[in-house]
Short mmCIF file of the C-alpha atoms (twelve columns), coordinates in Angstrom:
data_MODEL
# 
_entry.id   MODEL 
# 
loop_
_atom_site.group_PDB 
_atom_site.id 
_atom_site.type_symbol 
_atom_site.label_atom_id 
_atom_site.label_alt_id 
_atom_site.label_comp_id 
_atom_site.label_asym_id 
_atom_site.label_seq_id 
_atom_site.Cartn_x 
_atom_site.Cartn_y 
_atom_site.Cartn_z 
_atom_site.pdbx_PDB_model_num 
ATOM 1   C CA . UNK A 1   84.988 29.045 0.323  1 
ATOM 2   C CA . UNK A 2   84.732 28.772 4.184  1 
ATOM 3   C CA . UNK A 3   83.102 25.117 5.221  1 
ATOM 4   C CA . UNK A 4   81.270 24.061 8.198  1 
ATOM 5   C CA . UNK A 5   83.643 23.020 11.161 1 
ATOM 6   C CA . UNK A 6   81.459 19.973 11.851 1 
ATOM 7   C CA . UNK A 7   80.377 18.137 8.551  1 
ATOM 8   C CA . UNK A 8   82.869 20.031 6.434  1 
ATOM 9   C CA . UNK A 9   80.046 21.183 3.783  1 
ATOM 10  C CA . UNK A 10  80.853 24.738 2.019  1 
ATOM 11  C CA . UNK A 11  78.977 27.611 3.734  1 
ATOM 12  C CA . UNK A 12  77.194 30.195 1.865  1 
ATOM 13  C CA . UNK A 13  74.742 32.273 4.288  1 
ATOM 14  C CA . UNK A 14  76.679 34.801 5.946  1 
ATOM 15  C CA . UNK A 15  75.221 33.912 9.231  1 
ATOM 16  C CA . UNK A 16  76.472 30.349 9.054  1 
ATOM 17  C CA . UNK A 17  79.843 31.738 8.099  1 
ATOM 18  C CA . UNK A 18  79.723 33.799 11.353 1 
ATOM 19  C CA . UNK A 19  78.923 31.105 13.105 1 
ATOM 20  C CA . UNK A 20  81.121 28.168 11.649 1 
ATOM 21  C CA . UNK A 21  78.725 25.933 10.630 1 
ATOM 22  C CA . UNK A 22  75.476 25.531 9.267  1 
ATOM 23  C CA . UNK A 23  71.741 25.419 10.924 1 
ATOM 24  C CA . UNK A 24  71.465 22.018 10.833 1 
ATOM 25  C CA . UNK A 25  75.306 21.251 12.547 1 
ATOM 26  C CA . UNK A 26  74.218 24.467 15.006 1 
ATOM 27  C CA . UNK A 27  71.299 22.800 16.236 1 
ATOM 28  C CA . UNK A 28  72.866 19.141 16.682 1 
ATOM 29  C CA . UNK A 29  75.546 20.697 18.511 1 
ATOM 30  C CA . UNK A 30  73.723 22.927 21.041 1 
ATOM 31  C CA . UNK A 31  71.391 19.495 21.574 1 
ATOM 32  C CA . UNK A 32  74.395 17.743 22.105 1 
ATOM 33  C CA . UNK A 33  76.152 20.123 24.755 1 
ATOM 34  C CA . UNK A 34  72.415 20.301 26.472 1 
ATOM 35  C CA . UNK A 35  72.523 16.958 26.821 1 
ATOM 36  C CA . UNK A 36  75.777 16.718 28.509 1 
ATOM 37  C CA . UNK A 37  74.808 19.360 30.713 1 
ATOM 38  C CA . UNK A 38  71.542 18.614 31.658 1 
ATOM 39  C CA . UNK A 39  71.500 14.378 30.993 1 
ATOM 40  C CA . UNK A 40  68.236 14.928 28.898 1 
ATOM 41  C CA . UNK A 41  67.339 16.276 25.792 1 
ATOM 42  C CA . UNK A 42  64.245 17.563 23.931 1 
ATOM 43  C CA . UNK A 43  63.822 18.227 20.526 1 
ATOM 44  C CA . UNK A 44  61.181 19.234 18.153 1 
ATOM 45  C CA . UNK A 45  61.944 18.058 14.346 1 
ATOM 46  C CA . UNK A 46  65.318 17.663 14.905 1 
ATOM 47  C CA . UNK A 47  65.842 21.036 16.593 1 
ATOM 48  C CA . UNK A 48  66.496 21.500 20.795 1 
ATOM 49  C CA . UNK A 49  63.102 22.564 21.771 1 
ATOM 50  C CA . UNK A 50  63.109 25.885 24.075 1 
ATOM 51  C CA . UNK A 51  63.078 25.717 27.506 1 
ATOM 52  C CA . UNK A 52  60.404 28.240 29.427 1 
ATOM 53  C CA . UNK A 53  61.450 28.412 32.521 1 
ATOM 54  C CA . UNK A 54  58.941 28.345 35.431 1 
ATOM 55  C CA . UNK A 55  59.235 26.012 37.765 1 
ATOM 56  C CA . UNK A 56  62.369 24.319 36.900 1 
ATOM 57  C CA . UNK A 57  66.117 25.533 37.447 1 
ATOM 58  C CA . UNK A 58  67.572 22.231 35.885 1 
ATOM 59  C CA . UNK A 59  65.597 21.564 33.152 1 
ATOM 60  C CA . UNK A 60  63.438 19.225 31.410 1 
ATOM 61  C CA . UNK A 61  61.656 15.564 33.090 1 
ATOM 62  C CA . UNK A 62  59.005 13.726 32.253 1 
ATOM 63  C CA . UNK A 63  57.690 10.238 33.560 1 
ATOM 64  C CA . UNK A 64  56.353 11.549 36.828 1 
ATOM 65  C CA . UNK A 65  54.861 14.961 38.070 1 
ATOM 66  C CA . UNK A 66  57.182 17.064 39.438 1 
ATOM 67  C CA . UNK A 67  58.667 20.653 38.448 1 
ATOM 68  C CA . UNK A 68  60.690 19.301 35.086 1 
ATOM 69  C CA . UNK A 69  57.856 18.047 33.620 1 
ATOM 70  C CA . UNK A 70  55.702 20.980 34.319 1 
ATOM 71  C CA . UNK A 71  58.329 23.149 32.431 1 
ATOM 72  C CA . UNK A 72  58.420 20.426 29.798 1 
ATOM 73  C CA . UNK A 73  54.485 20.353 29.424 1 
ATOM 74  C CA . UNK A 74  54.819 24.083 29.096 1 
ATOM 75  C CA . UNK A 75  57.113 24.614 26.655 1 
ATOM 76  C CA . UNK A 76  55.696 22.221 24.410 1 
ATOM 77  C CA . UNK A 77  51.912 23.298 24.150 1 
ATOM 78  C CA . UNK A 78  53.871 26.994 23.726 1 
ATOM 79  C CA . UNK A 79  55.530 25.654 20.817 1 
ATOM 80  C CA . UNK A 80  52.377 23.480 19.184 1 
ATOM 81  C CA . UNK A 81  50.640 26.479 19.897 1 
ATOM 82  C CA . UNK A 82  52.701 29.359 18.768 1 
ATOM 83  C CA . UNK A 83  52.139 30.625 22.335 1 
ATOM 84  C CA . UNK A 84  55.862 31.421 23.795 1 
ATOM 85  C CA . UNK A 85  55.632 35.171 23.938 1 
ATOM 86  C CA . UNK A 86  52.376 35.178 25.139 1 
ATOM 87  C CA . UNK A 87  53.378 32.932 27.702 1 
ATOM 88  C CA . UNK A 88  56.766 34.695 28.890 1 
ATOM 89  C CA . UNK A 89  54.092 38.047 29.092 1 
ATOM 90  C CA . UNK A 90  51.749 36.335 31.472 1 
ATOM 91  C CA . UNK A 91  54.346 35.392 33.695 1 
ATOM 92  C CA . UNK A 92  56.164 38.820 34.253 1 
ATOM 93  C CA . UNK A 93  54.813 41.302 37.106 1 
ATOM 94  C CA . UNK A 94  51.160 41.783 36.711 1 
ATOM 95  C CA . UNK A 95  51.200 39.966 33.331 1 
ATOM 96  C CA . UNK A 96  48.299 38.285 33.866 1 
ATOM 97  C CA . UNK A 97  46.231 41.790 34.366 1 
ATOM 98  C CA . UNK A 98  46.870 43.377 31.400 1 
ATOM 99  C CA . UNK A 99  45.894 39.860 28.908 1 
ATOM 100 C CA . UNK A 100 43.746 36.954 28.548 1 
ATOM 101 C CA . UNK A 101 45.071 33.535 29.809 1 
ATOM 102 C CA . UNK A 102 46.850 31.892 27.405 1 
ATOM 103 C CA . UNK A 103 45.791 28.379 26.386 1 
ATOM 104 C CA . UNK A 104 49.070 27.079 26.989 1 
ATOM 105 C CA . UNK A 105 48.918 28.529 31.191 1 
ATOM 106 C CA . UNK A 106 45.269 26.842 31.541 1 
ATOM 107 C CA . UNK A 107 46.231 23.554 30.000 1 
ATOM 108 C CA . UNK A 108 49.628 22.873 31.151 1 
ATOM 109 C CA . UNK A 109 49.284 21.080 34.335 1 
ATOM 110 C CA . UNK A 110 45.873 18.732 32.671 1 
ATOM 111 C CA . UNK A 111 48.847 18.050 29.696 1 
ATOM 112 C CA . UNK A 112 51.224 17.122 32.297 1 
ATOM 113 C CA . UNK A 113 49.274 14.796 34.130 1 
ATOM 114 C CA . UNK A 114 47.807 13.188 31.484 1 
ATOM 115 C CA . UNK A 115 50.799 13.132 29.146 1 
ATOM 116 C CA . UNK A 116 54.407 14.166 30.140 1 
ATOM 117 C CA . UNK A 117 54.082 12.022 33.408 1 
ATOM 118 C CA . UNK A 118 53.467 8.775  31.917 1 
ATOM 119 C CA . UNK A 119 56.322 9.334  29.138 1 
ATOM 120 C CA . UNK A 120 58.933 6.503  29.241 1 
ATOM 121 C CA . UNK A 121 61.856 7.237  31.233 1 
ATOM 122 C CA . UNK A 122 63.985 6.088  29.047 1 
ATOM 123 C CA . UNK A 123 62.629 8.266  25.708 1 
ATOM 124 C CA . UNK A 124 59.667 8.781  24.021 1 
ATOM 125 C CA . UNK A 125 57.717 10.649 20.935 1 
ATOM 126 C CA . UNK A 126 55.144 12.979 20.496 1 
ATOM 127 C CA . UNK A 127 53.181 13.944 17.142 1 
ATOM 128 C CA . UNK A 128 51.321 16.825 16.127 1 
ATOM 129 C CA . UNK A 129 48.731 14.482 15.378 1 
ATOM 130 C CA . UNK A 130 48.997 13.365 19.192 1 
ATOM 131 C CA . UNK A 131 48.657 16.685 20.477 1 
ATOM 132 C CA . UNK A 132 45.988 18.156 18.806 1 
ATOM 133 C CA . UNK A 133 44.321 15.519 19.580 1 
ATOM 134 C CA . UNK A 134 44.683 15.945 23.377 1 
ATOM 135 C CA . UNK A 135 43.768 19.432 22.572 1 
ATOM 136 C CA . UNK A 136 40.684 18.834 21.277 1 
ATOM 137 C CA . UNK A 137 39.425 16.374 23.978 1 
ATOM 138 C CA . UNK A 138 40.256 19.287 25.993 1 
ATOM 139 C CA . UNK A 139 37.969 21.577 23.955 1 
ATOM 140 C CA . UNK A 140 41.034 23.486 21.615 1 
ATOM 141 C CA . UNK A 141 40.627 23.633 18.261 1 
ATOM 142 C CA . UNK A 142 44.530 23.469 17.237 1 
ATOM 143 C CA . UNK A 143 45.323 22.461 13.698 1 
ATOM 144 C CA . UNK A 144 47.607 19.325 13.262 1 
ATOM 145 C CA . UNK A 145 50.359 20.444 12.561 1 
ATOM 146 C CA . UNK A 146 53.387 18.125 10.932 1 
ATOM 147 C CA . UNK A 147 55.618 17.935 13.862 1 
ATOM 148 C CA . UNK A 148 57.467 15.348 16.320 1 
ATOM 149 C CA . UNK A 149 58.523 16.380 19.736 1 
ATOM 150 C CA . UNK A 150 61.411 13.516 21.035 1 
ATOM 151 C CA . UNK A 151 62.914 13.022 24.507 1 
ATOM 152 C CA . UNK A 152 66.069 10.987 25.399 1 
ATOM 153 C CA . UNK A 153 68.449 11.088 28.081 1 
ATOM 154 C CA . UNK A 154 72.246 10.684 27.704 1 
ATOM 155 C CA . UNK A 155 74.649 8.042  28.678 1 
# 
């Protein structure tokens, strides 16, 4: 029986066999290889959280207000929100005149400010509980949903 290349477990979904390891290992070793690429690294429950790309071509900040954060602040109320598609659609040519404004496009910069700029530099830790409640001070009614967002950055 084939085993994973990293942890050495035996591998039984064909797609992990394809791949050489399991979902777990996968995901450790893409955040691993972001973070020596890019020096940071985001993850939600474990997992590298996806990047949308907007307004930065390096990727992910947080502690002050500049373009990483704003792609950071983005891609994380997408992801609480269930809101990535609709966000990737508002963004294309004339997106934004054939739908209604995602929540995640009218929020973002208010969630930067108030959240991803005062983050720690160093790392830091966001709940579901922590975001819906910013949400609803904001007037969204998102469920809390069990999840922890966590930033570090790399030797």
């Amino acid at each position: 029986m084939p085993s994973c290349t990293r942890c050495h477990r035996p591998l039984k979904d064909p797609a992990s066999i394809r791949r050489g390891m399991g979902p777990v290992c996968a995901a450790r070793t893409a955040a691993e290889a972001a973070e020596r690429i890019h020096g940071v690294i985001v993850t939600v429950n474990g997992r590298p959280l996806r990047h949308i790309r907007l307004h930065s071509p390096t990727g992910f900040e947080w502690g002050y207000g500049g373009s990483g954060p704003a792609d950071l602040a983005l891609s994380i109320l997408a992801d609480y929100l269930g809101e990535q598609e609709a966000v990737r659609r508002w963004f294309r040519p004339l997106g934004w005149a054939v739908q209604d404004e995602p929540v995640t496009v009218r929020l973002c910069q208010r969630f930067k400010r108030a959240v991803i700029a005062d983050l720690p530099r160093k790392g830091w830790r966001l709940t579901g509980a922590e975001i819906a409640a910013w949400l609803r001070a904001h007037g969204v009614e998102a469920p809390e949903r069990d999840v922890v967002y966590e930033g570090r950055r790399g030797a």
